[in-house]
C-alpha positions, 0 to 999 in steps of 0.5 A, spaced: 888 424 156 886 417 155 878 420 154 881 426 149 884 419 145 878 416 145 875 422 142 880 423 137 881 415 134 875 412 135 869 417 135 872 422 129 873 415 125 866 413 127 863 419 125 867 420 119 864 413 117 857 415 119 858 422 114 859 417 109 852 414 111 849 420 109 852 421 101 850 414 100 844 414 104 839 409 099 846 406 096 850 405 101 857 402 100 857 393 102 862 395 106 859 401 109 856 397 115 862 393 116 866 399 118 861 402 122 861 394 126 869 395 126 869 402 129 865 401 134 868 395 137 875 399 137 870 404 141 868 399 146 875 398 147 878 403 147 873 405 153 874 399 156 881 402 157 879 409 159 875 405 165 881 401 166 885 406 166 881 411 170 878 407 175 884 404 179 881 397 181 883 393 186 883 386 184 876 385 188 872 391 185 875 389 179 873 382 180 866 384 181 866 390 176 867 387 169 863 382 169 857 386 171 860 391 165 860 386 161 852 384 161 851 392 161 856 393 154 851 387 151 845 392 153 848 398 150 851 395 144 843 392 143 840 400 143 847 401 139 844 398 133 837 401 134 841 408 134 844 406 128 839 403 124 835 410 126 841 415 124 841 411 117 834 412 116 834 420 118 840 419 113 836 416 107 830 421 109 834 427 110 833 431 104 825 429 103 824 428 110 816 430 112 813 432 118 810 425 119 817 421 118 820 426 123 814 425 128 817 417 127 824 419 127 823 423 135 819 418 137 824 413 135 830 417 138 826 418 145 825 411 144 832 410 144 834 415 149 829 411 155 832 405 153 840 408 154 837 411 161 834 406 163 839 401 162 844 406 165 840 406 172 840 399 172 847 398 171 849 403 177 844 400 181 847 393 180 854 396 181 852 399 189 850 393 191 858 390 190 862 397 190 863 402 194 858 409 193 864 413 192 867 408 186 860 407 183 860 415 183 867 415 179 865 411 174 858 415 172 863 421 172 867 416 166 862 414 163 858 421 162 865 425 160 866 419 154 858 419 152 858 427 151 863 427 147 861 421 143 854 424 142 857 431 141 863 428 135 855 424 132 851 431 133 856 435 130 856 430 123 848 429 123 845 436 119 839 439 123 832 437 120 830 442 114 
């Protein structure tokens, strides 16, 4: 339920400003990158309520949880930006884009996706070391289900390359 939350607030208005990226692409609106900033800092904390709530932390798991997490929200939100700044870029060059833009544009992606793995595969390797296997599994599990439905809420606003 509170992932479903997540989905319908946070994510639908994310993707909602995003598609606004997409009919100001070259001209985009001042206030346009403000509101992406603010929507997702609401999504950070709405998944840090997601993981609080799903988790059931002892105190000491807790302890030990949070500020590992936060060192890794620093991470993602550093390849959030480029992730943005890569969605904007395919926005401006959507309607003209040419095989060689979109050969930048995969690269750039694949890029990004190495990037969100490898930091993902670090952060679990930094959790086994202080938690429980079965605490960190759940954890991976939370963190999956609110990724797929962020990238699926993204990938249903972000027209297909012509």
């Amino acid at each position: 339920m509170m992932i479903r939350r997540l989905t319908t607030a946070g994510v639908a208005a994310l993707a909602l400003t995003l598609t606004a990226t997409w009919t100001h692409a070259q001209n985009a609106p001042a206030g346009t990158d403000a509101a992406i900033e603010q929507l997702r800092k609401d999504t950070r904390a709405e998944t840090t309520d997601i993981i609080s709530g799903s988790m059931g932390f002892s105190a000491d798991e807790a302890a030990k949880f949070w500020p590992l997490y936060k060192k890794y929200e620093e991470q993602r939100k550093t390849i959030g930006d480029e992730k943005v700044a890569l969605i904007k870029d395919y926005a401006a060059h959507q309607q003209t884009l040419t095989d060689d833009k979109a050969k930048e544009l995969l690269g750039r992606l694949m890029a990004v996706e190495d990037k969100t793995t490898g930091a993902k595969r670090q952060f679990v390797q930094e959790l086994q070391k202080v938690l429980p296997a079965k605490t960190v599994a759940r954890y991976y599990q939370v963190e999956n289900r609110i990724d797929l439905l962020v990238n699926l809420n993204l990938a249903s606003q972000i027209p297909l390359a012509k």
